[in-house]
C-alpha positions in Angstrom: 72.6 -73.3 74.9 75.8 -72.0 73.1 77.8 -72.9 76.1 76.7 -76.2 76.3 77.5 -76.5 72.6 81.0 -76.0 73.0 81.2 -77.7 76.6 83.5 -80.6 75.0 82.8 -82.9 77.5 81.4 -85.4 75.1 84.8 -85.1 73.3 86.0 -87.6 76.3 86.0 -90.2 73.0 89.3 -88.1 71.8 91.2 -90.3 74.1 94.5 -89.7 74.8 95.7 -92.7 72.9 95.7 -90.9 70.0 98.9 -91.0 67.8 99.6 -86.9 68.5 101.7 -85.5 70.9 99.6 -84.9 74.1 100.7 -83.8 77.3 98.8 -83.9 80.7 99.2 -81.5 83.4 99.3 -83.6 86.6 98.7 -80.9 89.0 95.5 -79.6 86.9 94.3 -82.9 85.3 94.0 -80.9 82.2 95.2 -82.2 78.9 97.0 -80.4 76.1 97.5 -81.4 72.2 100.4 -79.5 70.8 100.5 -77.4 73.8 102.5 -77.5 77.1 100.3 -75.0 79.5 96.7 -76.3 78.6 94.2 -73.7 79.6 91.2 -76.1 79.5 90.3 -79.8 80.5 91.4 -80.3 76.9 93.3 -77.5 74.8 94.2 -78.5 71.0 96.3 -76.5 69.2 98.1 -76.1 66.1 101.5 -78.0 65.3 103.9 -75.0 64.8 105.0 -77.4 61.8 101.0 -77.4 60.7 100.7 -73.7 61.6 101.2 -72.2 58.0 100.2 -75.7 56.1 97.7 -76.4 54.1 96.4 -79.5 56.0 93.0 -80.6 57.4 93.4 -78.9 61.0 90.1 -79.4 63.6 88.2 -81.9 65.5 86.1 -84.8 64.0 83.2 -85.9 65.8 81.7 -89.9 65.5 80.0 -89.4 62.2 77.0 -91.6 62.7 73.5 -92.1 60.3 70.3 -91.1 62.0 69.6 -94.3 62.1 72.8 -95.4 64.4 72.1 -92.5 66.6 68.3 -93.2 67.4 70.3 -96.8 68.1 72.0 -94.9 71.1 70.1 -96.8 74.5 71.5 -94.5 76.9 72.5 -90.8 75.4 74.9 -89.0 78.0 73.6 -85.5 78.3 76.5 -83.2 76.7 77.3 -86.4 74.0 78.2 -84.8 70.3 78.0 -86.1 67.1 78.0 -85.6 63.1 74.8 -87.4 61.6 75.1 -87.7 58.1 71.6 -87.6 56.8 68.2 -87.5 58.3 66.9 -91.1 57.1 64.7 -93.0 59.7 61.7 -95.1 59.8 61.8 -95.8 63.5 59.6 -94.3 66.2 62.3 -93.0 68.7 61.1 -89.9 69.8 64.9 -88.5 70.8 65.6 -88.1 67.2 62.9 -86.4 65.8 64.9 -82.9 65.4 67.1 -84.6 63.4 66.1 -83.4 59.9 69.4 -82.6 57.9 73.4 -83.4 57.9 75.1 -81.2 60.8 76.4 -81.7 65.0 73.8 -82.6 67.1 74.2 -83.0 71.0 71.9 -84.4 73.3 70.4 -82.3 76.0 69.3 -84.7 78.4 66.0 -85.4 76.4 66.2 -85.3 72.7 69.2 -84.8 70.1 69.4 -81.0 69.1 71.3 -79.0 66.4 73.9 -77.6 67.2 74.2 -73.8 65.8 75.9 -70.8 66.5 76.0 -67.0 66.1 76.4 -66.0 62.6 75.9 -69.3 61.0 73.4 -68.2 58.6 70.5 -70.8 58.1 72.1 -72.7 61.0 72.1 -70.1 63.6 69.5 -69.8 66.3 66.2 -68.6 64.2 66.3 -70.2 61.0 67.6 -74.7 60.4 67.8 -76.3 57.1 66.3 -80.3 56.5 65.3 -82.3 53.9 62.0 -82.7 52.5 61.6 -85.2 49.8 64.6 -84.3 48.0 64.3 -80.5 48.4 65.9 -78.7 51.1 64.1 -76.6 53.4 65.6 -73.4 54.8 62.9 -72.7 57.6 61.8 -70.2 60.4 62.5 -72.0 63.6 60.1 -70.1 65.7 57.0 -70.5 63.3 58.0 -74.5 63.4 57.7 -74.4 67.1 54.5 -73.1 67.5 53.0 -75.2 64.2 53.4 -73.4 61.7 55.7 -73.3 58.5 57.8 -70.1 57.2 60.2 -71.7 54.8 62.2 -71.2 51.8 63.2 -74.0 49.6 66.1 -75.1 47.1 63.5 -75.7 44.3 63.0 -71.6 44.5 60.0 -71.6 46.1 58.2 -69.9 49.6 56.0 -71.2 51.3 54.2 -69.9 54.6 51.8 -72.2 56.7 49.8 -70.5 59.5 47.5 -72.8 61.2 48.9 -75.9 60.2 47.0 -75.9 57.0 46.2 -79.7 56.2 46.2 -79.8 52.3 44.4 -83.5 52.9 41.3 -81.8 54.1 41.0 -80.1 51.2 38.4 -80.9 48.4 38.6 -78.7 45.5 35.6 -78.1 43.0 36.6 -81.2 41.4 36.4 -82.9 44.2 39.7 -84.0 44.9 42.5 -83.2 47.3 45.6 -81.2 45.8 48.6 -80.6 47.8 50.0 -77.1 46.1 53.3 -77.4 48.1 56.1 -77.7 45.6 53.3 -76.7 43.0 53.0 -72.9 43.9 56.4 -70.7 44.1 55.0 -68.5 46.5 52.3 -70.3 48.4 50.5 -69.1 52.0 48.2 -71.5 53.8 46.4 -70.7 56.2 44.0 -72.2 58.6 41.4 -70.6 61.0 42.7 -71.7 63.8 45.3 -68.9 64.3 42.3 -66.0 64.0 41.5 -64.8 67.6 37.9 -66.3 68.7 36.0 -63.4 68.3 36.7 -60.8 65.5 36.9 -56.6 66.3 36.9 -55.5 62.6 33.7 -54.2 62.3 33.0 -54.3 66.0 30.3 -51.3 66.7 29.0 -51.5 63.2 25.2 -52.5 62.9 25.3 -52.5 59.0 28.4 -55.0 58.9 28.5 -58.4 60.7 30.7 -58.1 64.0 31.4 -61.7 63.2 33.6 -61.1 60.2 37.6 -62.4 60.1 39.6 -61.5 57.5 42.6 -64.4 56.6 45.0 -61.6 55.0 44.5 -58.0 54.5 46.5 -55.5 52.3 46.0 -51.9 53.4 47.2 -49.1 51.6 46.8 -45.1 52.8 47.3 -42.5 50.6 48.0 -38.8 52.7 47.6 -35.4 51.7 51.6 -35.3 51.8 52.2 -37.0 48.4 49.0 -35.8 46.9 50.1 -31.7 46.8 53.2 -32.8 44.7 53.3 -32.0 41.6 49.5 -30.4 42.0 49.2 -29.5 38.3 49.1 -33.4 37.6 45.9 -34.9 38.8 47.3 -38.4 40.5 45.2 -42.2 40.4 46.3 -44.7 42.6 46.0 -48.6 42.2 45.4 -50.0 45.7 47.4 -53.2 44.5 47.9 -54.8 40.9 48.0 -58.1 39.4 49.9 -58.0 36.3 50.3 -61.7 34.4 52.4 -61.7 31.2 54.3 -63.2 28.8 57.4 -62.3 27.1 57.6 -61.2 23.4 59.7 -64.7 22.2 56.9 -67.0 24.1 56.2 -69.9 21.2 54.6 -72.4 23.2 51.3 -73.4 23.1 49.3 -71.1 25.8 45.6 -71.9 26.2 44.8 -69.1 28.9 46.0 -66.0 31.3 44.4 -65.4 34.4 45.8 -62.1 36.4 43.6 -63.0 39.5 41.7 -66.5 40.2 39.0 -65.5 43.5 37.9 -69.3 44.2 35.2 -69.6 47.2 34.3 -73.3 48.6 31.6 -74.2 50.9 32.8 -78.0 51.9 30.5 -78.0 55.2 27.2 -79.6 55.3 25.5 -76.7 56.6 23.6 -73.5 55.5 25.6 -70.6 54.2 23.9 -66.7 53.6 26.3 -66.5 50.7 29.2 -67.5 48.7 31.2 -65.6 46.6 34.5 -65.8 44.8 35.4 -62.1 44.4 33.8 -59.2 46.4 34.0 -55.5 44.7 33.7 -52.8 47.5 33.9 -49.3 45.9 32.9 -46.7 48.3 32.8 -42.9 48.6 32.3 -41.2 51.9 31.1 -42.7 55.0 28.1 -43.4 56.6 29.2 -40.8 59.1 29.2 -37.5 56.6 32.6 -37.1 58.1 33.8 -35.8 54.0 31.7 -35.2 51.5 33.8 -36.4 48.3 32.8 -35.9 44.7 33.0 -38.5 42.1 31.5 -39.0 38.9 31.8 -42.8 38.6 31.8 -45.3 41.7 32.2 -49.2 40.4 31.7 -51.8 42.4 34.1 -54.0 39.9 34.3 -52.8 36.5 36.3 -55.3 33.4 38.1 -53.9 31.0 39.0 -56.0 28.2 41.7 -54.7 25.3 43.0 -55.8 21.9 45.6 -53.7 20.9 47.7 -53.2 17.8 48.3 -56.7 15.7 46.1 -58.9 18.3 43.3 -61.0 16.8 40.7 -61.7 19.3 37.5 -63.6 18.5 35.6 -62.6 21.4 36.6 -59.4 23.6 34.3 -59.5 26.5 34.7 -57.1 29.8 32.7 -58.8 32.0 31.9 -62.5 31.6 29.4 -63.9 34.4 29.6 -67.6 34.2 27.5 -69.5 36.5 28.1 -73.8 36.6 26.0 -75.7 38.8 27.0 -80.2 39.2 25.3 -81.9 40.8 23.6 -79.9 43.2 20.0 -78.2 44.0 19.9 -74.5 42.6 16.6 -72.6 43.2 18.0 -69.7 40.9 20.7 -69.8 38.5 22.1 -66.3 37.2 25.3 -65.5 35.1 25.2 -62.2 35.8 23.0 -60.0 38.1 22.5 -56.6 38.8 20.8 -54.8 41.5 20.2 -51.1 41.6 18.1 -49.3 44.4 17.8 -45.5 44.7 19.1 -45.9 48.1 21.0 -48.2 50.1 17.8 -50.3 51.4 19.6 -52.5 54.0 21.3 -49.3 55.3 18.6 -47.2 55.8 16.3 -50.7 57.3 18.8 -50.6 60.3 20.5 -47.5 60.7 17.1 -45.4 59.9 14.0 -47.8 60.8 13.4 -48.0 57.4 12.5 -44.5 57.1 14.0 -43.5 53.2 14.4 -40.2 52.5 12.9 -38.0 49.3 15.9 -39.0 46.3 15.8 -37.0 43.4 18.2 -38.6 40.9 18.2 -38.6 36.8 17.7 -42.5 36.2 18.2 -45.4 37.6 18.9 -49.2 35.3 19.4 -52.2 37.0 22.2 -53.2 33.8 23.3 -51.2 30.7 23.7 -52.1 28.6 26.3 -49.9 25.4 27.9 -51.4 22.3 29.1 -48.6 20.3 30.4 -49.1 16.8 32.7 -46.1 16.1 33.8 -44.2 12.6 34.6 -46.3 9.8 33.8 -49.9 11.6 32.4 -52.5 9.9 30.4 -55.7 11.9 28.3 -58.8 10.6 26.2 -58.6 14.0 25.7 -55.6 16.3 24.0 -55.8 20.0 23.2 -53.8 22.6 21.7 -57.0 24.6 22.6 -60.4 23.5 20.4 -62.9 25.0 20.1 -66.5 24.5 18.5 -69.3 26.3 19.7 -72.7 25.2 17.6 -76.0 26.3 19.4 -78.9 25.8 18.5 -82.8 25.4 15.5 -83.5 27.9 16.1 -80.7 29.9 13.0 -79.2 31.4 11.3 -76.2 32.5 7.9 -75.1 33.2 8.5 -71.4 32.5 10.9 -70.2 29.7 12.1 -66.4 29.1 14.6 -65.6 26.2 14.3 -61.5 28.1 12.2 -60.7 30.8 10.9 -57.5 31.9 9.2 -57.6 35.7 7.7 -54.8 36.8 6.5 -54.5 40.2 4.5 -51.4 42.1 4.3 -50.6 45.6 1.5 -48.4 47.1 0.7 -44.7 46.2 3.2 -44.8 43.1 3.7 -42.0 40.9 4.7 -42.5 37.0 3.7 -41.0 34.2 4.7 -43.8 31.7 5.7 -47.0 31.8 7.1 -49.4 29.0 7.8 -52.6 29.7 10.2 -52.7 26.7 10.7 -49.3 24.4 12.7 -50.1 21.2 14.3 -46.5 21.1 15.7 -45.3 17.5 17.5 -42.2 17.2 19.0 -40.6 14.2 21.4 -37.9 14.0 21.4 -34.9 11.3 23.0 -36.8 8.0 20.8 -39.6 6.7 20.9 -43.6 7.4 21.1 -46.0 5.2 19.0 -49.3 6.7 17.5 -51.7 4.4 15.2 -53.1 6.4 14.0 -52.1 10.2 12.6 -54.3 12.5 11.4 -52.7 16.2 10.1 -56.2 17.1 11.2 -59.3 15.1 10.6 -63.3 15.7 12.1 -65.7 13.5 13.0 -69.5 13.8 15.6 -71.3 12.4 15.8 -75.1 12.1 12.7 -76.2 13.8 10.5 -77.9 11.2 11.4 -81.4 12.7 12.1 -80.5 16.2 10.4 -77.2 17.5 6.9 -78.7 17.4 5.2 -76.7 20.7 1.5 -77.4 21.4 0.1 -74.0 21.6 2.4 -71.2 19.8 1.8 -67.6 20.3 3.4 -64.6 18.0 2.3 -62.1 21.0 0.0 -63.2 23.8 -1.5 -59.9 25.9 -3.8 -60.7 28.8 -6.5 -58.4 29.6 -5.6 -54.6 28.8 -8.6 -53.0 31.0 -7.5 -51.6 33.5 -7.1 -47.6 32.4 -9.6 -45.0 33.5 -9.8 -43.5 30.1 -8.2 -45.9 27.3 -7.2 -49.6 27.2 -5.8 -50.3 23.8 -4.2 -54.1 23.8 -2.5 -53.1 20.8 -2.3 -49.4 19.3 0.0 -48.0 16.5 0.4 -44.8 14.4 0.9 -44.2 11.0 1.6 -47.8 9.5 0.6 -50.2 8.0 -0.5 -53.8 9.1 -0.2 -56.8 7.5 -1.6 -60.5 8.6 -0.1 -63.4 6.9 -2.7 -65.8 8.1 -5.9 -66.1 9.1 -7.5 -63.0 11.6 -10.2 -63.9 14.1 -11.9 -61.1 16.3 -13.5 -63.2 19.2 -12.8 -66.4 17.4 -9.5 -68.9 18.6 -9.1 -70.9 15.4 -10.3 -68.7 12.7 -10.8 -70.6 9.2 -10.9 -67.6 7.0 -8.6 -64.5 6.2 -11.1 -62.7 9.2 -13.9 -63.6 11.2 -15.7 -61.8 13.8 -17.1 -63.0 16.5 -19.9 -60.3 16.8 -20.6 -57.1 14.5 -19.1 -54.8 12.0 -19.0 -51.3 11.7 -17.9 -49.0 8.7 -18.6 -46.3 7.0 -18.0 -48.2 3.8 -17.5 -52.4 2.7 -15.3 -52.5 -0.3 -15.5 -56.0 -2.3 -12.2 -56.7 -4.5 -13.2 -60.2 -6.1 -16.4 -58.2 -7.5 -14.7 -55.7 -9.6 -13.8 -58.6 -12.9 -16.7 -60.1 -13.0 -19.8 -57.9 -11.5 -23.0 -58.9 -13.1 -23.3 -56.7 -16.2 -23.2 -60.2 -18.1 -26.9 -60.1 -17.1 -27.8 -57.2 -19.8 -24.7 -58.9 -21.7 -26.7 -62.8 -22.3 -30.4 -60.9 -22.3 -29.7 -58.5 -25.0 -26.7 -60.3 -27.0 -28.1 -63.5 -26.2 -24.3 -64.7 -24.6 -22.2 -63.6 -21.8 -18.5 -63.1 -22.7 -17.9 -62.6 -18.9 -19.8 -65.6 -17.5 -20.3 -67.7 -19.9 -22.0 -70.3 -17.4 -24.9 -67.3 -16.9 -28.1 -67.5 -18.9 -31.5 -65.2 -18.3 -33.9 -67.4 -16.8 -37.8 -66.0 -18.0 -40.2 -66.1 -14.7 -41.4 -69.5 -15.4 -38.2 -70.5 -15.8 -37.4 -69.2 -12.3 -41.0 -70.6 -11.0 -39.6 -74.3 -11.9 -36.3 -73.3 -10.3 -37.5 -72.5 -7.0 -40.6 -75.5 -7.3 -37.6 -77.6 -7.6 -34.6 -76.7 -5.4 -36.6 -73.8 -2.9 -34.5 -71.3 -3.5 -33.5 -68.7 -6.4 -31.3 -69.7 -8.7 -27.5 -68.4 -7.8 -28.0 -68.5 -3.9 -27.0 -71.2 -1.9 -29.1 -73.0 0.0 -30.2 -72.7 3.4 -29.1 -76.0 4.3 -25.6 -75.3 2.1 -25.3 -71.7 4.7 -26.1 -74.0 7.6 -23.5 -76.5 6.7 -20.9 -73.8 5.6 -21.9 -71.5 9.4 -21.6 -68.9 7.4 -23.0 -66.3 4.7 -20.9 -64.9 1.8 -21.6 -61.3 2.1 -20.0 -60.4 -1.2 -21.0 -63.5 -3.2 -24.4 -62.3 -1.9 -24.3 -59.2 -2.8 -23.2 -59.9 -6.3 -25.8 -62.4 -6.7 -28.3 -59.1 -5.6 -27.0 -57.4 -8.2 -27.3 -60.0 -10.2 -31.1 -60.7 -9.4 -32.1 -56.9 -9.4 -30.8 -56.6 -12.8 -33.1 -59.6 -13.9 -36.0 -57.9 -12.1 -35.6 -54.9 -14.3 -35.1 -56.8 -17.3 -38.3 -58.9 -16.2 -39.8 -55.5 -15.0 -38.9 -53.9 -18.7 -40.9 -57.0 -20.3 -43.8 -56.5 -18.0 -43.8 -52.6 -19.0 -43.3 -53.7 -22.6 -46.6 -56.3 -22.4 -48.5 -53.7 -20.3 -47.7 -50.9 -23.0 -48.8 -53.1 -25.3 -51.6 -54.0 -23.4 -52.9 -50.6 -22.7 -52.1 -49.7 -26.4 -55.0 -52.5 -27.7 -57.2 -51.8 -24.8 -57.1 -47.8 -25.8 -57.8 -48.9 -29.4 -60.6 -51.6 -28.3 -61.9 -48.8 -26.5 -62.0 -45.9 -29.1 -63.6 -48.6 -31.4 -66.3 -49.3 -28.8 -66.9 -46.1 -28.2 -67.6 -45.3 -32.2 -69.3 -48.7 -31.9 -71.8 -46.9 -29.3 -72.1 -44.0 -30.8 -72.5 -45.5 -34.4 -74.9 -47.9 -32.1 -76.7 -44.8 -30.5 -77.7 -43.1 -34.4 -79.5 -46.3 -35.0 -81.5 -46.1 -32.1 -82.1 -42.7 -32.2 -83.4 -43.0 -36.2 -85.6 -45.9 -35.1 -87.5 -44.3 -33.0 -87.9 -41.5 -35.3 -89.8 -43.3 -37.6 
């Protein structure tokens, strides 16, 4: 091709009318500027008075636009010329590798650039062309075969494997963004340069043999570099993304990202999974080929820093964020975690699902630490922050601010189980905590617009199924305090405690009887008024006869019709009013002793008098018959 470049023939335009000294060997046919001997069809020299001069010396091809050359009918094979730009809107198909200023020759079927050895970005691998005002220094090889390894005069690289078509490309907002001359270093790629089936993870039966990687970083660390310096333990960073600004930035900067992992499932098909960063720690190998020992393994792990003079609002190392639009979700989680004693999937097709004894020392699905050191001071303090926000007419028929699922397989063996333990540890110095809550529930705001049908403080289903106990509720040393009304068997109790059934105790004691227990009985009978009740006075038994002729019951119980109504009986009213009425019966009892006494007293008199009656009665007789 570099011959042909140089094979002049389509110099035949440097006629030999020119106005230099030209001279034509007749025996040869050759022709010779400034020369005598030409060595060539056409040799060109130097003027010996040009030799050492600071004038224009060469040869000046037509310089013609792009636009003048694709107007070229009938291109002679060998033809050279200068085209001065690369501007076209024709269809002329000879013309097409015409992309920048530079010699082009025709080859018998299209225009070419001509390039040489050592020319740089115009030698035989790499050409240069304009692309919308920018030039392109590109890979000529990559170009050739559809792809695009270029760098550009705005500073930026970008590599194109596939022929990555930006227009395809819907992003989350749904819109197609071309990031060339938008990225500095940018790498498209497309699947159509991956091999049609992938070898990867050929062979393994826990991975997917289907699985192509795009790009791959690998990094090997050997036992050569890790015996240097052996009394320093060494941590490697397989690779690092490090985003910063400088110390003099004063512009307004709303946020810094290290590493964006941005998954998007455009097809109209089903998809096992998508996710925007993966975090693979391992240790060991399924094979046992080393048995390594490590004391923490993390999938992905966040670590979030303030340091000295920052001011951070929120400092969070992980932040699960999970936005659905427009779409059907079945489950929605921010963040999830998973923890199995052993590697179920694993052992389901390497093992038959046969699991092996595990002895470990606990397992938790998320932990959750905060940790407030010496000396700090916070307005709010969490271990588990949870919060479940509902807003305008959303809906949902089941609601969970925490959840705690527990779920048992067959022959399982535990010796206790909590569904949620509030754990409180001290250490040896004294705490100082006003007030502690194990379980609290408060509201805030909702006298206009939390208005639920049913409300529950604690709801526990049936609690029946131990062999020995079932207590639905059961506390220590404590006391216990209802604010409202208590019913035992009874949904909507109306007073401080109902029952629905009986009561046992060893005792009943009555507080509303201790200021006024009926003593004011004794008080009104024998005073004749009753400081205490002042309402109360001591019915005599006639009295009380027209009472209960009258109303059909004692005086100071209610009714039965007023018990009926009421579907209840006051047990301490009642037993007040008992006292009350026994103490009348004694004081009636006392005047029937008194009248009796008094009785028995005249009857004993009447009786010693009738007996000296009879005896005085008896002398008469018995002197009567004397005579």
């Amino acid at each position: 091709m570099k011959k042909r470049i140089y094979r002049l023939g389509a110099l035949v335009m440097l006629t030999v009318s020119v106005s230099i000294s030209a001279q034509q060997k007749k025996s040869t046919g050759r022709v010779g500027i400034n020369i005598s001997d030409p060595q060539a069809t056409l040799d060109i020299q130097v003027s010996e008075a040009n030799k050492d001069s600071d004038t224009n010396e060469g040869i000046i091809a037509p310089k013609l636009s792009k636009e003048r050359i694709a107007k070229i009918a009938e291109p002679v094979e060998g033809t050279l010329v200068y085209a001065t730009d690369a501007t076209y809107s024709g269809a002329e198909p000879k013309v097409a590798k015409i992309d920048g200023k530079g010699y082009y020759y025709f080859d018998g079927t299209e225009w070419v650039k001509s390039t040489g050895k050592g020319s740089g970005a115009n030698d035989g691998y790499w050409a240069q062309r304009n692309n919308g005002g920018v030039t392109e220094t590109y890979l000529k090889p990559a170009l050739d075969n559809g792809d695009l390894l270029t760098y550009k005069s705005d500073r930026t690289l970008y590599k194109n494997l596939g022929n990555f078509d930006f227009t395809k490309h819907y992003w989350a907002n749904g819109l197609n963004v071309n990031l060339e001359g938008e990225v500095p270093n940018l790498v498209a790629i497309s699947s159509d340069i991956l091999k049609e089936n992938s070898k990867i993870a050929s062979g393994d039966i826990v991975k997917m043999n289907d699985l192509f990687y795009f790009a791959t970083n690998i990094y090997e660390i050997k036992n050569s570099h890790t015996i240097k310096s052996p009394s320093k333990p060494k941590s490697y960073a397989g690779k690092e993304f490090r985003l910063f600004t400088d110390t003099d930035v004063s512009g307004n900067v709303k946020e810094l990202r290290s590493l964006v992992g941005s998954s998007t499932a455009n097809l109209n098909k089903k998809l096992v999974s998508v996710s925007g960063v993966d975090g693979v720690a391992e240790a060991g190998t399924r094979l046992g080929t080393t048995t390594p020992n490590v004391e923490v393994v993390s999938g992905v792990r966040g670590i979030a820093s303030s340091f000295t003079g920052s001011t951070v609002r929120n400092l969070t190392g992980v932040e699960g964020i999970a936005l659905p639009y427009k779409s059907s979700n079945t489950t929605i989680s921010g963040i999830k975690g998973i923890a199995m004693s052993g590697n179920k999937g694993m052992y389901d097709k390497i093992d038959g699902g046969s699991y092996p004894v595990t002895k470990i020392d606990g397992i938790s699905g998320v932990i959750a630490h905060a940790s407030m050191l010496s000396n700090a001071t916070s307005k709010l303090a969490f271990a588990v922050d949870s919060k479940l926000e509902f807003l305008d007419r959303s809906k949902s028929d089941l609601a969970y601010g925490l959840r705690s699922h527990l779920k048992f397989g067959k022959n399982v063996n535990i010796k206790d189980v909590n569904g949620i333990e509030i754990f409180i540890e001290g250490g040896a110095n004294p705490v100082s905590i006003e007030n502690l809550f194990a379980f609290k529930y408060v509201k805030r705001n909702t006298e206009k617009a939390f208005n639920p049908k049913n409300m529950y403080g604690l709801y526990l289903e049936d609690i029946l199924n131990g062999s020995v106990k079932n207590y639905a509720i059961y506390t220590g040393l404590g006391k216990v305090r209802f604010g409202d009304n208590v019913g035992i068997g009874v949904d909507a109790p109306e007073e401080k405690l109902e029952v629905a059934g009986n009561v046992k105790a060893e005792s009943f004691l009555g507080a509303n009887g201790a200021g006024i227990f009926p003593d004011y009985v004794f008080e009104d009978y024998y005073q004749g008024n009753a400081t205490t009740k002042a309402d109360y006075k001591f019915k005599s038994l006639s009295q009380v006869e027209d009472f209960v002729k009258q109303n059909g019951h004692l005086p100071g119980y209610a009714s039965a019709k007023k018990i009926k109504e009421q579907g209840y009986v006051d047990l301490m009213a009642t037993q007040l009013t008992n006292v009350e009425k026994i103490e009348e019966l004694y004081l009636h009892s006392i005047e029937q002793d008194k009248a009796l006494k008094a009785k028995e007293a005249k009857i004993e008199k009447l009786e010693t008098k009738n007996k000296e009656l009879e005896e005085r009665l008896a002398k008469l007789e018995a002197l009567l018959l004397s005579k």
